[in-house]
C-alpha positions in Angstrom: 43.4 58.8 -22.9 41.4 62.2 -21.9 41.5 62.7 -18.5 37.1 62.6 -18.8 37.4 59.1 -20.2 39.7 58.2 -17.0 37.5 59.2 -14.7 34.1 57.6 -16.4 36.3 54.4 -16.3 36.9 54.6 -12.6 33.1 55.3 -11.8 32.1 51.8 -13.9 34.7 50.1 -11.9 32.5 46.9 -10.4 33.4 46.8 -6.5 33.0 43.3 -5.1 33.1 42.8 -1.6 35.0 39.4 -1.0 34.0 37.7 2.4 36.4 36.0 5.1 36.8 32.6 3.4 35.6 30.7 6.6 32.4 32.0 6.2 31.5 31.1 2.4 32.7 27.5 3.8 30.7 27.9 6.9 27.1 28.9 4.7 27.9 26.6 2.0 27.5 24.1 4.7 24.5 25.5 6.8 22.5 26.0 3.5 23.1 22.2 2.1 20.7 20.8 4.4 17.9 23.1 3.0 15.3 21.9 0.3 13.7 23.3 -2.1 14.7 26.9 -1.7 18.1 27.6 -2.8 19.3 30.5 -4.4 21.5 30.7 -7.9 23.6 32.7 -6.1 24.2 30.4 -3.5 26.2 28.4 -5.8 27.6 30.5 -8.9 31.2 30.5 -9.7 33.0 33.0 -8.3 30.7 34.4 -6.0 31.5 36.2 -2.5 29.2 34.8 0.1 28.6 38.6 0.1 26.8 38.6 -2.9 24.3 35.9 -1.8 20.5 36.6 -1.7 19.4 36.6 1.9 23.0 37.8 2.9 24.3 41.2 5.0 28.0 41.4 5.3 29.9 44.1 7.3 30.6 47.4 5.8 34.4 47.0 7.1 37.6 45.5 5.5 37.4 42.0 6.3 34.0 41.5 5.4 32.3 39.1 7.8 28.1 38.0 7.4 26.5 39.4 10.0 22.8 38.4 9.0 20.8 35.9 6.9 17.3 36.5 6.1 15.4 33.4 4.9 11.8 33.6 5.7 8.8 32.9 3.7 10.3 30.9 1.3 8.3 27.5 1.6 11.7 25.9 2.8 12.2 22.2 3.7 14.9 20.6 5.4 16.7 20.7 8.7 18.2 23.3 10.3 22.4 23.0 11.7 22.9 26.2 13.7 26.4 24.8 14.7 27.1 25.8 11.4 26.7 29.5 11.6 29.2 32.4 10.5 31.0 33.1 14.1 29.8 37.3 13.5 26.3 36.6 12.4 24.1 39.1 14.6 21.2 38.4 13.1 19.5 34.8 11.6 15.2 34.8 10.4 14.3 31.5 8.5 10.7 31.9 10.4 7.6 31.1 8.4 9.2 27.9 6.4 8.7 24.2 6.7 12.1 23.3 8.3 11.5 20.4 10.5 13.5 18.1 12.7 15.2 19.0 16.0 17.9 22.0 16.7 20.5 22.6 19.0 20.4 26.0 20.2 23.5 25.9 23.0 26.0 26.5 20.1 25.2 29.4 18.5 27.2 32.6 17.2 28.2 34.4 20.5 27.5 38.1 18.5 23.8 36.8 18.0 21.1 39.3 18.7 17.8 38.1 16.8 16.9 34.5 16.2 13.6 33.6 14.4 12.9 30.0 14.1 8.9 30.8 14.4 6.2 29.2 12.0 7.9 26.0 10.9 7.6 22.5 11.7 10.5 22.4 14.2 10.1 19.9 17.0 11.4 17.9 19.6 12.9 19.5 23.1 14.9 23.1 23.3 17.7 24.0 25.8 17.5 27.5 26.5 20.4 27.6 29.4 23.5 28.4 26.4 21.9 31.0 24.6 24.2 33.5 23.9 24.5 36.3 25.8 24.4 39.2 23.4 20.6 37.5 22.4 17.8 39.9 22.9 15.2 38.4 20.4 14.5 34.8 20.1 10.7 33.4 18.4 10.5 30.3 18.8 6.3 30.2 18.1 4.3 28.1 16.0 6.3 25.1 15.9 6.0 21.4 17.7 8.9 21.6 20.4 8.1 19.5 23.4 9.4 18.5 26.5 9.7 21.3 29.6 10.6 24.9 29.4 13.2 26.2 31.2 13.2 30.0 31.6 15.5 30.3 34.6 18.9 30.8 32.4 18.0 33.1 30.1 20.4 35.6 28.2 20.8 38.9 30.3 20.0 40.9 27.4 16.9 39.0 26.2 14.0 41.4 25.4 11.8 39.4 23.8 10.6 36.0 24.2 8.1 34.4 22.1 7.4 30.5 22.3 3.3 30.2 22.1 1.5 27.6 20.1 4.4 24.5 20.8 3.8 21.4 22.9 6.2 22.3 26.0 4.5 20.7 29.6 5.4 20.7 33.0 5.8 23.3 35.4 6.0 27.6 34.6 8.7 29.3 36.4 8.5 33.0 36.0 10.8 33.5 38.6 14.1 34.2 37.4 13.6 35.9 33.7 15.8 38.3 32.5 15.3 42.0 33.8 15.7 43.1 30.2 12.7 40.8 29.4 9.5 43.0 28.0 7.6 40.6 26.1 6.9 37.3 27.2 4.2 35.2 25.1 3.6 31.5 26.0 -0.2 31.0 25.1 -1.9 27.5 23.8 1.2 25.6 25.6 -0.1 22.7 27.8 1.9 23.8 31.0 0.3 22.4 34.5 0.5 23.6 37.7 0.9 27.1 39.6 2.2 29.8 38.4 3.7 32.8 40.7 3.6 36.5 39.1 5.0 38.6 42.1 8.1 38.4 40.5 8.1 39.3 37.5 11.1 41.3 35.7 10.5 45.1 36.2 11.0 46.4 32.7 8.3 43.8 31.2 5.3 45.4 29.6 3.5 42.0 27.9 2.9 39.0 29.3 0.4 36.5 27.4 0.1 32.9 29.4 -3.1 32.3 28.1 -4.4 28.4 27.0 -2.0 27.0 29.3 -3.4 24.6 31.8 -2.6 26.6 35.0 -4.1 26.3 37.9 -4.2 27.5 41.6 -4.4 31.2 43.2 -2.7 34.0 41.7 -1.7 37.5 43.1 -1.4 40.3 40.4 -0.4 42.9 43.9 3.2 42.9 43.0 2.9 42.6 39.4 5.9 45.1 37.8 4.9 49.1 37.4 5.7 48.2 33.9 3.4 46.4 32.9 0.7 46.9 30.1 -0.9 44.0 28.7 -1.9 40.6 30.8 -4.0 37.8 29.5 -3.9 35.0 32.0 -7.4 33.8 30.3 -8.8 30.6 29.3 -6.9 28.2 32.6 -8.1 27.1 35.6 -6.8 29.6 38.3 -9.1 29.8 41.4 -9.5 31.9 44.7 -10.0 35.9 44.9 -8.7 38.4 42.2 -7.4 41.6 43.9 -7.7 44.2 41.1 -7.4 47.2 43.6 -3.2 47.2 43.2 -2.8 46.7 39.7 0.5 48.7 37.7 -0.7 51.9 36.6 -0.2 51.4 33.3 -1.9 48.3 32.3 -4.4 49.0 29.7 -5.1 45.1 28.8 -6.6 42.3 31.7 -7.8 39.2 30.3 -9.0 36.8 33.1 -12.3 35.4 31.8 -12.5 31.6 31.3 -11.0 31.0 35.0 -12.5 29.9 38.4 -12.0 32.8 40.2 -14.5 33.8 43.2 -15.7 36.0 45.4 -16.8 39.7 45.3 -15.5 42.6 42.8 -13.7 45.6 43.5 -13.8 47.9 40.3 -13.2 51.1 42.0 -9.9 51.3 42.4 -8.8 50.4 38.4 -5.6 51.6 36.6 -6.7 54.9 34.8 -5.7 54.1 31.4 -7.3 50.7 31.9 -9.3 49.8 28.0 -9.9 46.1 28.1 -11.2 44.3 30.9 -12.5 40.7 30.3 -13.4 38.9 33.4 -16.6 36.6 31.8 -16.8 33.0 32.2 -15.7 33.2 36.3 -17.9 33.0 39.4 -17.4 36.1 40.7 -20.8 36.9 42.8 -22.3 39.8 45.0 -23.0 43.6 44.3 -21.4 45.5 41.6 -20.3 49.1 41.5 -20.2 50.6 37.8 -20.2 53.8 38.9 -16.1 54.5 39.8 -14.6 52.7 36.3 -12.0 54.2 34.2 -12.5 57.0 31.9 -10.9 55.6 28.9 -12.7 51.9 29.3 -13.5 50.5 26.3 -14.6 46.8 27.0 -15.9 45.5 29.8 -17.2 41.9 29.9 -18.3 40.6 33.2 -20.8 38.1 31.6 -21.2 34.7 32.9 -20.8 35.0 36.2 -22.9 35.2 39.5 -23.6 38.9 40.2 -26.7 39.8 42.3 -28.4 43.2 42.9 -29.5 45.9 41.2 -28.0 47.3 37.8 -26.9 51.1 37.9 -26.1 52.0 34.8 -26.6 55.7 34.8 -22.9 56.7 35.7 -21.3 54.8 32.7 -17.7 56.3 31.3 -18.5 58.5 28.5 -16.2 56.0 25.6 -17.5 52.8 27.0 -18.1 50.6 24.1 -19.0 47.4 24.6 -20.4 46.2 28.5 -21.4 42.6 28.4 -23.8 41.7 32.0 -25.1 38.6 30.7 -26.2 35.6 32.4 -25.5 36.8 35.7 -28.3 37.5 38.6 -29.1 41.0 38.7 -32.5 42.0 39.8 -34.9 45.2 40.0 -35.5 48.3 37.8 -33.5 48.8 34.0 -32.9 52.2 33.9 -31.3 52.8 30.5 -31.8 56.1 29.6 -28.7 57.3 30.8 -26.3 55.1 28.6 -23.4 56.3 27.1 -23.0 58.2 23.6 -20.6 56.1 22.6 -22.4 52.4 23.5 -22.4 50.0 20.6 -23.5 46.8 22.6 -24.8 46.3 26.5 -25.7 42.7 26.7 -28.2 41.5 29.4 -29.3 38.3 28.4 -30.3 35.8 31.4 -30.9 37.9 34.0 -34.5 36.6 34.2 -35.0 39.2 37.2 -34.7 42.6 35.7 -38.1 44.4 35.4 -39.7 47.6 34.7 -40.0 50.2 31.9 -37.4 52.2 30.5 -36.2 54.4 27.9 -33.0 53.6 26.4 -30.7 56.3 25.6 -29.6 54.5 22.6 -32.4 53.5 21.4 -32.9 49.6 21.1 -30.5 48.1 18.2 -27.6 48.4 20.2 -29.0 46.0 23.4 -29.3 42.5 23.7 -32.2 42.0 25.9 -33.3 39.1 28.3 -36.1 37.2 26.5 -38.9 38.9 28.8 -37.7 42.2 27.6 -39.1 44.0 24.6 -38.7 46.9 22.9 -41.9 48.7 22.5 -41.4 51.6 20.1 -39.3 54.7 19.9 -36.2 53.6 22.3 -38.2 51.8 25.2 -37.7 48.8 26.6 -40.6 46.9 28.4 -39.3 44.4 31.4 -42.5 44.0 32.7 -43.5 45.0 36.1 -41.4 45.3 38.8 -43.0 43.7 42.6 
């Protein structure tokens, strides 16, 4: 044979990369509980575990799984993570219909990533045996009850997200993980207090939103890392101290709360963009005139805000300012709005008067009912006593 013809053999020469035996074993029986979504190649003669849809194995001689990817799929069944590959590093069935219980204090000790999210999973979860190499776990969008424990976390964890279940009982933030960065536990029906002073230092997100909390809260000691906070939609009350916040928050969601008292919005993180504080009864004067340069949203509608309105030293990319049903009183001066306003909204201040022309003409405002727009960008409040 030529020595061309030896060498074109060679190239066609099929390479099949046979896995550890223990693990074909091991995913033959993790994958018999699923239904409806199994693979041909789960169960063809001859087959490497390797050469499985849904399967990564090691690049190195023995090769060991090290991830299965099963998501969106439409898959029933339950779910046996006792039964897992002792390497696997990374394991996503999330967005399926698996359902039942699962035992998460067994897992593979080399797991990183575990995504059980969007399926019909329920009953209680014991996070105190995760294993410590875990650094992503989603656990959201399922029906797991029963309390939360958060105080034995992995070490490594960076990323926590178990919103939208049916946990209850107490929140203890306490004693997370100082890897932690994301944290997302909204539309949970937690009770009680919740304390935020301290908080893991590298976390940048926290989202405890729709949860049933209740009590004062200090956001003074919240970490310097910190970027994005919604503690919306519960029942905190007392003060909210905004003149301390982490320099680099750019999100603070707190409307929807019982929170009080007087307003300091001087003293505001410079890259600041979001700031919903609506639905609260927050009350006294208000000083627009010292907000962040970069503000994009600020809603402070639906509270109990007296005094007059000085608008006429708004941040130049202000976008959206909602006043609304609040109590402010005396002259609207509009004609030194921002460029950049889509919407100011003043509805229900029944005590705003005078005559003004609005720098934006009058598309962009949503006026109290006494106020009219009489022609090329004034606004009529009627006279002023």
């Amino acid at each position: 044979m030529e020595a061309s013809t030896l060498l074109l053999v060679a190239a066609c020469v099929l390479v099949v990369v046979v896995a550890h035996d223990d693990d074909l074993v091991t995913m033959k029986r993790f994958v018999s509980t699923f239904q409806g979504c199994a693979d041909p190649s789960w169960s063809a003669p001859n087959t490497s575990v390797c050469q499985w849809l849904g399967v990564t194995c090691s690049d190195s001689s023995p090769h060991r799984v090290v991830e299965f990817v099963w998501n969106y799929r439409s898959c029933g069944g339950t779910l046996n993570l006792t039964s897992l590959p002792s390497l696997l590093s990374r394991l996503l069935l999330n967005s399926n219909n698996f359902s039942g219980c699962v035992d998460l204090t067994r897992l593979p000790p080399s797991l990183a990533v575990l995504y059980l999210n969007e399926n019909l999973l329920s009953g209680p979860v014991n996070l105190s045996q995760l294993p410590e190499s875990l650094q992503q776990l989603f656990l959201y969008q399922n029906r797991f009850t029963g309390t939360l424990d958060l105080t034995q976390l992995p070490s490594q964890l960076e990323l926590l997200y178990a919103y939208l279940n049916f946990f209850h009982g107490r929140l203890d933030l306490t004693r997370l993980p100082p890897s932690l960065q994301m944290l997302y536990l909204y539309g949970t029906p937690f009770s009680g207090e919740v304390d935020l002073t301290q908080l893991p230092s590298n976390l940048q997100q926290l989202y405890i939103n729709y949860c049933g909390l209740s009590g004062s809260i200090d956001l003074t000691q919240l970490p310097l890392s910190l970027e994005q906070l919604d503690i919306s939609t519960n029942s905190f009350t007392g003060s909210l101290n905004l003149t301390n916040l982490p320099p680099n928050v750019q999100v603070l969601y707190a409307m929807d709360n019982n929170f009080s008292g007087s307003l300091d919005l001087g003293h505001l993180p410079v890259g600041l963009i979001d700031l919903y504080l609506s639905q609260n009864q927050f009350s006294g004067l208000l000083d627009l005139t010292k907000l962040p340069a970069d503000i994009n949203w600020l809603l402070l509608n639906n509270n109990a805000f007296t005094g007059p309105l000085h608008l006429s030293s708004l941040p130049e990319y202000l976008q959206f300012l909602f006043l609304g049903s609040n109590h402010f009183e005396g002259n609207l001066d509009l004609s030194a709005l921002p460029a950049n306003l889509q919407e100011l909204e003043v509805v229900g201040n029944s005590q705003l008067c005078g005559t003004t022309n609005s720098s934006v003409g009058c598309r962009e405002l949503q006026l109290p009912r006494h106020c009219t727009c009489i022609g090329n960008g004034a606004v009529s409040c009627g006279v002023c006593y």
